[in-house]
matplotlib code that plots the C-alpha trace (Angstrom):
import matplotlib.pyplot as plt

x = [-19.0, -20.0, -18.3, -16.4, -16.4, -14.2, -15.0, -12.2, -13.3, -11.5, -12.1, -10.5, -12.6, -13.0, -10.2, -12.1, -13.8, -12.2, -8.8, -8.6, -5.7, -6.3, -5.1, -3.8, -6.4, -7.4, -11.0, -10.5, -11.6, -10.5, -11.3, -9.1, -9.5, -6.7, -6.2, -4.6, -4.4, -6.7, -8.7, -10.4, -10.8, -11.7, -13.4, -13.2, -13.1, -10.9, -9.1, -6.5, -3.3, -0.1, 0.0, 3.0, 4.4, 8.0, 10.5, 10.3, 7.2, 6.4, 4.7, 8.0, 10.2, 8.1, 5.3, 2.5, -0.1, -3.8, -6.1, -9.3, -9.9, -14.1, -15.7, -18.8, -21.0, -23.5, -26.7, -27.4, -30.9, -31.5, -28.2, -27.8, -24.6, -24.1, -21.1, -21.1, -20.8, -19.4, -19.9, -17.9, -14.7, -15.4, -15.3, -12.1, -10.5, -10.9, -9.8, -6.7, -6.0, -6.2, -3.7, -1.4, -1.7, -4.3, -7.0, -10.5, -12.7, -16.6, -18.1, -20.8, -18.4, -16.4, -19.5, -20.9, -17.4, -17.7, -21.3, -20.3, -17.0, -18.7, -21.7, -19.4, -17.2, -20.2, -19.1, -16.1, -17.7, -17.6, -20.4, -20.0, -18.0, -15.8, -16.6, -14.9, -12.2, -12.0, -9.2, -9.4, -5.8, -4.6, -0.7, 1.0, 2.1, 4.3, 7.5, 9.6, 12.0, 12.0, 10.3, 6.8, 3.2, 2.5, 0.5, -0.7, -2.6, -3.9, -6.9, -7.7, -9.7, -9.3, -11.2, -10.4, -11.9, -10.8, -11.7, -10.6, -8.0, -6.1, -5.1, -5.7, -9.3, -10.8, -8.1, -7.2, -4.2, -0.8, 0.2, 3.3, 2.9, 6.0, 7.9, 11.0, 9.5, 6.3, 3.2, 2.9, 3.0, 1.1, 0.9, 2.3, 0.0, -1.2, -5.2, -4.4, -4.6, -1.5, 1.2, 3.9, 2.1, 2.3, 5.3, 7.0, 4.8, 6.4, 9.8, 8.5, 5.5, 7.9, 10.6, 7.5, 6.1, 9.9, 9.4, 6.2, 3.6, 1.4, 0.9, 1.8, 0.0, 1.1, 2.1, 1.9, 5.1, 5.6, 5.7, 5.3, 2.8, -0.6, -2.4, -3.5, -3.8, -2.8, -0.3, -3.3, -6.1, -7.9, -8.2, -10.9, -10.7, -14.1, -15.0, -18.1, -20.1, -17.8, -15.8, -12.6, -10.8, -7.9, -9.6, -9.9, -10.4, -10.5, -9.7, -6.6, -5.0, -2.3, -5.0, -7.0, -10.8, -11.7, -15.2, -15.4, -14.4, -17.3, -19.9, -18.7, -18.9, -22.9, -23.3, -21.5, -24.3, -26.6, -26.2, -26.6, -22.7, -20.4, -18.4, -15.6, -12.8, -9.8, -6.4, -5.7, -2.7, -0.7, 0.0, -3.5, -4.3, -2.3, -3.0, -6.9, -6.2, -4.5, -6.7, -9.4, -11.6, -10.6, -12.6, -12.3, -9.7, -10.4, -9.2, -11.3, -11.3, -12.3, -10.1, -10.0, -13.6, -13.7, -10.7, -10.3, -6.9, -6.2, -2.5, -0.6, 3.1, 4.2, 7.2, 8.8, 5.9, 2.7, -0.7, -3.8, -7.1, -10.0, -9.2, -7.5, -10.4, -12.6, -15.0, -19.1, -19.0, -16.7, -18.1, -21.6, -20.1, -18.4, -21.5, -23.5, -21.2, -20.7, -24.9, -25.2, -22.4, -23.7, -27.7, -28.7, -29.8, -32.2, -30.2, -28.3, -29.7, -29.2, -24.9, -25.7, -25.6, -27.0, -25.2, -27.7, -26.5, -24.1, -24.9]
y = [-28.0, -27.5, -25.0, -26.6, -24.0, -23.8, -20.9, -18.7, -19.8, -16.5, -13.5, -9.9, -7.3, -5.2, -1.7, 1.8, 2.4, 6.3, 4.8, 2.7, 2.4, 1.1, -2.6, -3.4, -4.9, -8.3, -9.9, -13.0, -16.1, -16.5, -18.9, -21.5, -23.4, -25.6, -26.6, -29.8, -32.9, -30.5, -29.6, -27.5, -29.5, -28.3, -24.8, -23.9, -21.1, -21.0, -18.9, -16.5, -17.6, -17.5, -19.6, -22.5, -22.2, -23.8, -21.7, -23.3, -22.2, -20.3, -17.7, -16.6, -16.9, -16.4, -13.7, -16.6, -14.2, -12.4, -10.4, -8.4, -6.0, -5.2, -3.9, -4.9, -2.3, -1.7, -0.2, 2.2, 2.2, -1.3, -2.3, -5.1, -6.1, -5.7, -5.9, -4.2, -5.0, -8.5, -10.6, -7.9, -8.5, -12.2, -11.9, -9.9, -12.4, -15.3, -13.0, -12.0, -16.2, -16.9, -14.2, -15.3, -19.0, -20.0, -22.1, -20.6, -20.4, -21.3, -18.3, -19.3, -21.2, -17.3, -15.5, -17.8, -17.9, -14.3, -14.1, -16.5, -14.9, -11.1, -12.9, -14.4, -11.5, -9.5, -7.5, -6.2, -4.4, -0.3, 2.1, 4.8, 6.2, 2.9, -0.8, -3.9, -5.0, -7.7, -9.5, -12.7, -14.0, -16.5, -17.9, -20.7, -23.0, -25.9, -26.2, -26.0, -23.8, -25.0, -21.7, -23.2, -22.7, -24.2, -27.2, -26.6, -23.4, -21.8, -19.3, -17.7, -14.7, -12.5, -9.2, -6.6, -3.0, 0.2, 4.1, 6.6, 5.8, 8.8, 9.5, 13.9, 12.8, 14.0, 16.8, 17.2, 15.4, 16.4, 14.2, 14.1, 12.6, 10.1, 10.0, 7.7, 4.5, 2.7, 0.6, -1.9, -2.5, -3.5, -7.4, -7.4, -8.0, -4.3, -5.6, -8.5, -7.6, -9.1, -7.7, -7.5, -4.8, -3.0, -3.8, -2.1, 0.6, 1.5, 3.2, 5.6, 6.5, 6.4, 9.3, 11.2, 11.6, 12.3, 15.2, 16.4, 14.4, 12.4, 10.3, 9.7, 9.5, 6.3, 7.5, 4.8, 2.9, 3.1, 7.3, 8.5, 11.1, 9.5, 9.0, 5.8, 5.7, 6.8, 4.6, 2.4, 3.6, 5.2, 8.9, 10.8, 14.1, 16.4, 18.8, 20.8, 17.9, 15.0, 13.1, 11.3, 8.4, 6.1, 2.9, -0.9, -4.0, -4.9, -2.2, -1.6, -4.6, -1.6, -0.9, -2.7, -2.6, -0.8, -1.5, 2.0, 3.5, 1.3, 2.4, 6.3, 5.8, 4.6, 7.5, 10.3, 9.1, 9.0, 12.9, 13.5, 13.7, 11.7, 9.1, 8.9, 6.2, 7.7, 7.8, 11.4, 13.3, 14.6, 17.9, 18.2, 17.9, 20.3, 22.5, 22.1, 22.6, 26.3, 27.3, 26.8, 23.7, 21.1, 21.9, 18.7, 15.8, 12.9, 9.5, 6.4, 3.0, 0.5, 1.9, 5.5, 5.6, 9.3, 11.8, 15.1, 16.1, 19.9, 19.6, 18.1, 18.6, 18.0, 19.5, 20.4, 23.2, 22.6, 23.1, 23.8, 22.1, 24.8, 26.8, 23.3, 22.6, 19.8, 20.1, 20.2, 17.0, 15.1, 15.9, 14.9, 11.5, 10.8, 11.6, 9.6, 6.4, 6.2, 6.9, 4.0, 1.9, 2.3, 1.8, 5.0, 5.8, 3.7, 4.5, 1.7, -0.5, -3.8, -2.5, -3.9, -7.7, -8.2, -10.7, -13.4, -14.3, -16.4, -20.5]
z = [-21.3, -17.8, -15.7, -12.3, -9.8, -6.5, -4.3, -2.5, 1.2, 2.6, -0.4, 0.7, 1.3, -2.0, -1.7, -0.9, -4.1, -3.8, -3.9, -6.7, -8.9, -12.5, -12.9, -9.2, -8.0, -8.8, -7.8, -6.1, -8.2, -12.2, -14.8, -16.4, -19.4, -21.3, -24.7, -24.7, -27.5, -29.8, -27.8, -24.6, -21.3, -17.7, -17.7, -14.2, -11.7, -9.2, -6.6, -8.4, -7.3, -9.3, -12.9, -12.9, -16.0, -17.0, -17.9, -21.5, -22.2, -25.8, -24.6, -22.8, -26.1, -28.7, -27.8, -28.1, -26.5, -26.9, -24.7, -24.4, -22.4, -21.4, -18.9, -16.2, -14.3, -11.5, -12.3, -9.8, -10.1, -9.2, -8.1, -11.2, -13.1, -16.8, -19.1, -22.1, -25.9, -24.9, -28.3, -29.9, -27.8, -27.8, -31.8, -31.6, -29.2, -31.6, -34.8, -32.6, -32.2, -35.4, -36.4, -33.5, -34.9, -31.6, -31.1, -31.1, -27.7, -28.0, -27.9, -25.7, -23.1, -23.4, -22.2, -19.8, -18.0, -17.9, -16.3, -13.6, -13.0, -12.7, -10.4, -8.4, -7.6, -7.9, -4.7, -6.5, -8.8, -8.2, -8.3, -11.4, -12.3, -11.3, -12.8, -13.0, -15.8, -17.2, -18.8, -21.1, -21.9, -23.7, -23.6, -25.6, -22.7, -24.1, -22.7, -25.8, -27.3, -30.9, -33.2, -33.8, -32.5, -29.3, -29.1, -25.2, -24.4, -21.4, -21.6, -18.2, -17.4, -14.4, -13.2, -11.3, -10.1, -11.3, -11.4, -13.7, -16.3, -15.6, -12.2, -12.9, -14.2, -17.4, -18.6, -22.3, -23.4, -25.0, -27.3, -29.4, -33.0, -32.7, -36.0, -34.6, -33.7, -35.4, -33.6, -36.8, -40.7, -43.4, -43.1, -39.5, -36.5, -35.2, -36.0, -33.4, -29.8, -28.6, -25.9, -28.2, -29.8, -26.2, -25.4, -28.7, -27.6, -23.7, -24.5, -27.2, -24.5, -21.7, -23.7, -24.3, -21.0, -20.1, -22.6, -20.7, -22.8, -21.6, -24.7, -28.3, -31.7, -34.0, -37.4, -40.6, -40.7, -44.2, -44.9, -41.3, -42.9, -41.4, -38.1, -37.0, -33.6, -30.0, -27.9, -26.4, -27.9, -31.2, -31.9, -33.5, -35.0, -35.4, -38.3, -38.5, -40.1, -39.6, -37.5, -39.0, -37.7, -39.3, -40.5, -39.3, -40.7, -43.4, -45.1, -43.0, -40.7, -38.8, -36.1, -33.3, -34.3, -31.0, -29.2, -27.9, -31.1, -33.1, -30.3, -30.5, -34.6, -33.8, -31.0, -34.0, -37.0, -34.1, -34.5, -37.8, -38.3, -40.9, -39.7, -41.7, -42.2, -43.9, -42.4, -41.4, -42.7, -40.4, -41.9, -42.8, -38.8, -37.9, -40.7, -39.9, -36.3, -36.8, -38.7, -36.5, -39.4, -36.6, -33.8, -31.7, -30.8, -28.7, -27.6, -27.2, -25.8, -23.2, -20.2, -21.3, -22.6, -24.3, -23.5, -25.0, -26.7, -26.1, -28.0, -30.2, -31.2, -34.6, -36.8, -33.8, -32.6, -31.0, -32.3, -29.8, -30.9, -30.4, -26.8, -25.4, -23.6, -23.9, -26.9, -26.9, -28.6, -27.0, -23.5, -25.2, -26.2, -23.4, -21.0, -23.1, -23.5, -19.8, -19.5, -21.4, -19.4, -16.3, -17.1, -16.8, -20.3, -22.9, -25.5, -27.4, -24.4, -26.8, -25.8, -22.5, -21.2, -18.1, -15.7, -14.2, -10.4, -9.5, -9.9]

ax = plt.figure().add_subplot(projection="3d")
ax.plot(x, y, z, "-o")
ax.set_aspect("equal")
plt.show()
């Protein structure tokens, strides 16, 4: 289908690229696309401006709802756009819909609305260590209150620049491993990237940073005894010739299939070192961790990109990891994923998609 395209005739100027604030600033065009009768009609982009939506609409009742959340960069060698991994979050978008009983969207239509989106509001996108986010959604619009799937949808993507992840910058964390409340279970949706997921996720996150953490770590639902993930992102925990992480589909359907975390699984066996999918026991962690066998924890994902975690609390004591500092590896990662997202770096240079200008 061919793209309509109505430009914003009076587009703010971008925010100081020093002062960004993750997700509050929104680029100033968006693309639409509606599912209507069976199927998708009028891909467009268009000036954001607010979405009419009835107050009967399923997505307000019944959590009808998926997202993905990517990233675009600037090359600063040559000043060109790229995004990165794209196909893989497209994928995930679509595996997400068909958990959350949604239509599919055409690959190709998915990525060409993204390229024309990015080109447009090329002038929105920061230089590193900044870049541009981009956020494909999709809500169940019919205005209906009876407990069924929608049969009206709305897919829209918006963009928007940010900086760091974390206001303090790259510090290690201190996480709490959160045995009250639970992120998903067996047969339940946590593989589907959906906001009901987040949502169950803000008051345990909010009662730990009350505490003086500044994040959480999932436990299994079922025992409580095994990691799977942190509150919005996966965690990886380093050994001497491994690095072990909780695993994904389809061998476990309690945990998002994170891009970051599949490209930092490449990056690990890269350097000669395991990767290894086995969910982590908790007392294990900790055990490994006092006794010096864990040398390394880190958080990964799409906003955060590679974060180190300097301690966890567990049992009702805390446990350093290493000296609390950030570890060799992790810094090496992390250098080298955001080397690779910007351009500066051949390696895994089939990651990046460049963005052809704007039609």
């Amino acid at each position: 289908m061919e793209i309509r395209i109505e430009r914003n005739a009076n587009p703010p100027a971008p925010p100081a690229w020093d002062k960004l604030l993750f997700g509050k600033h929104i680029s100033p065009h968006m693309f639409m696309l509606n599912w209507r009768d069976g199927a998708w009609h009028d891909p467009r982009i268009v000036p954001v401006a607010p979405l009419p939506l009835h107050p009967a609409a399923k997505v307000l009742h019944y959590a009808q709802e998926i997202f993905e959340g990517m990233k675009a960069y600037r090359n600063p060698a040559d000043n060109s756009l790229h995004m990165f991994r794209p196909r893989m979050n497209i994928t995930r978008f679509n595996i997400s819909a068909e958990r959350m009983c949604m239509p599919p969207v055409d690959p190709a239509l998915f990525l060409r609305a993204l390229e024309i989106l990015i080109a447009m509001d090329g002038a929105y996108v920061p230089p590193k260590p900044g870049s541009l986010y981009l956020r494909p959604t999709m809500i169940g619009d019919e205005p209906s209150l009876g407990v069924a799937a929608s049969s009206t949808y709305l897919f829209y993507i918006i963009t928007g620049p940010v900086g760091s992840y974390f206001k303090g910058g790259i510090n290690p964390l201190y996480l709490k491993a959160e045995t009250e409340y639970v992120r998903s279970a067996p047969g339940g949706v946590g593989y589907a990237k959906t906001g009901g997921n987040y949502a169950a996720a803000l008051l345990p996150i909010k009662l730990a940073q009350k505490a003086g953490f500044d994040q959480i770590i999932w436990l299994d639902a079922l025992t409580r005894t095994r990691v799977e993930e942190m509150g919005a992102m996966n965690i990886c925990f380093v050994y001497a010739d491994r690095v072990v992480t909780a695993p994904v589909m389809p061998k476990s359907d309690t945990i998002l299939a994170g891009v970051t975390r599949d490209s930092v699984g490449q990056m690990v066996r890269d350097r000669g070192l395991r990767w290894v999918e086995e969910s982590p026991v908790l007392a294990e962690i900790i055990a490994d961790a006092a006794s010096g066998a864990l040398q390394e924890v880190f958080s990964c994902g799409t906003a955060a990109i590679v974060t180190p975690v300097g301690k966890i609390h567990a049992g009702g004591r805390d446990v350093t990891i290493g000296n609390g500092a950030e570890g060799p590896l992790t810094r090496e990662l992390r250098e080298a994923l955001s080397a690779i997202h910007a351009g500066e770096s051949e390696g895994h240079a089939e990651w990046r998609h460049p963005v052809p200008p704007a039609p």
